[in-house]
C-alpha positions as CSV (number, residue, x, y, z in Angstrom):
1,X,-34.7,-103.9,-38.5
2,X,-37.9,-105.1,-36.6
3,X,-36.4,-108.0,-35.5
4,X,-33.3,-105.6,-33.6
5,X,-36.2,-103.6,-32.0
6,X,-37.9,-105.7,-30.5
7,X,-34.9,-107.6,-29.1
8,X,-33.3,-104.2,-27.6
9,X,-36.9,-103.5,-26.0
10,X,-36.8,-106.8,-24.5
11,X,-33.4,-106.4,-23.1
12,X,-34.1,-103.2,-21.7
13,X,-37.7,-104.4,-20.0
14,X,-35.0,-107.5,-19.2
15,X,-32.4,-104.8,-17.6
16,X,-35.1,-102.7,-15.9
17,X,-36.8,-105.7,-13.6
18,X,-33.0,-107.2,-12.6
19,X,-31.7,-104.1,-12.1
20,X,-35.0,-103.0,-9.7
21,X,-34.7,-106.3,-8.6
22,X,-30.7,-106.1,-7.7
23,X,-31.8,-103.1,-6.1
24,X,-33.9,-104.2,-3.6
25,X,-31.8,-107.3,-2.4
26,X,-28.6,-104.7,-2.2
27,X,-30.9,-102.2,0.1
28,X,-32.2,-105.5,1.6
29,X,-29.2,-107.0,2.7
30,X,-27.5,-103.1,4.0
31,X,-30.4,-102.5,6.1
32,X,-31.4,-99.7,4.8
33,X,-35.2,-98.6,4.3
34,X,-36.1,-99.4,1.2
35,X,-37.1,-96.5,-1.6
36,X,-39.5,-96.5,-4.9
37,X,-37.0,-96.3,-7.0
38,X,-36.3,-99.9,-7.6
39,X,-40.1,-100.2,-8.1
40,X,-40.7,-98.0,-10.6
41,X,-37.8,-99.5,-12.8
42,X,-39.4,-102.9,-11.8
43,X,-42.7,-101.3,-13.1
44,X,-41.5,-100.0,-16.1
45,X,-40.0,-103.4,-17.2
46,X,-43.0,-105.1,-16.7
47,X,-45.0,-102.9,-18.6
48,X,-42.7,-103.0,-21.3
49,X,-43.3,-106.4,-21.4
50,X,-46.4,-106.8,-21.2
51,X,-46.8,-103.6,-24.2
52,X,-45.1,-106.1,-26.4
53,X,-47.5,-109.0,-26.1
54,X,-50.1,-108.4,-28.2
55,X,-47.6,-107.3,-31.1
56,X,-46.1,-111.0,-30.2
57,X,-49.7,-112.5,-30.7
58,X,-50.4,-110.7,-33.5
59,X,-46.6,-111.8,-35.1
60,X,-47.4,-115.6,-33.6
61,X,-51.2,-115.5,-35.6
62,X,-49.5,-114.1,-38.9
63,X,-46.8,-116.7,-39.5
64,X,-50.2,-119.7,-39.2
65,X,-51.7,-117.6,-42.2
């Protein structure tokens, strides 16, 4: 069950920066000015991401034991 969490958070931090990323190159190539909204789904990926480290390190240190 751990193992499905952690791969549906990834794939949502995953979905978050390409989707904020998409975004931008869509508003990009239109020529419209861009907004915040694509950054903050950007933002909110990387956090994500970056939240699961240290339960990844921890995980990585446990298996060596």
């Amino acid at each position: 069950m751990r193992a499905t969490i952690t791969v549906v958070y990834v794939a949502m931090a995953v979905y978050l920066l390409l989707g904020g990323a998409g975004r931008i190159v869509i508003q990009l190539s239109a020529g419209q000015d861009l907004d915040a909204i694509p950054f903050i789904g950007g933002a909110m990926g990387l956090v994500a991401l970056v939240l699961l480290l240290p339960a990844y390190e921890d995980r990585r240190k446990r298996h060596r034991e």
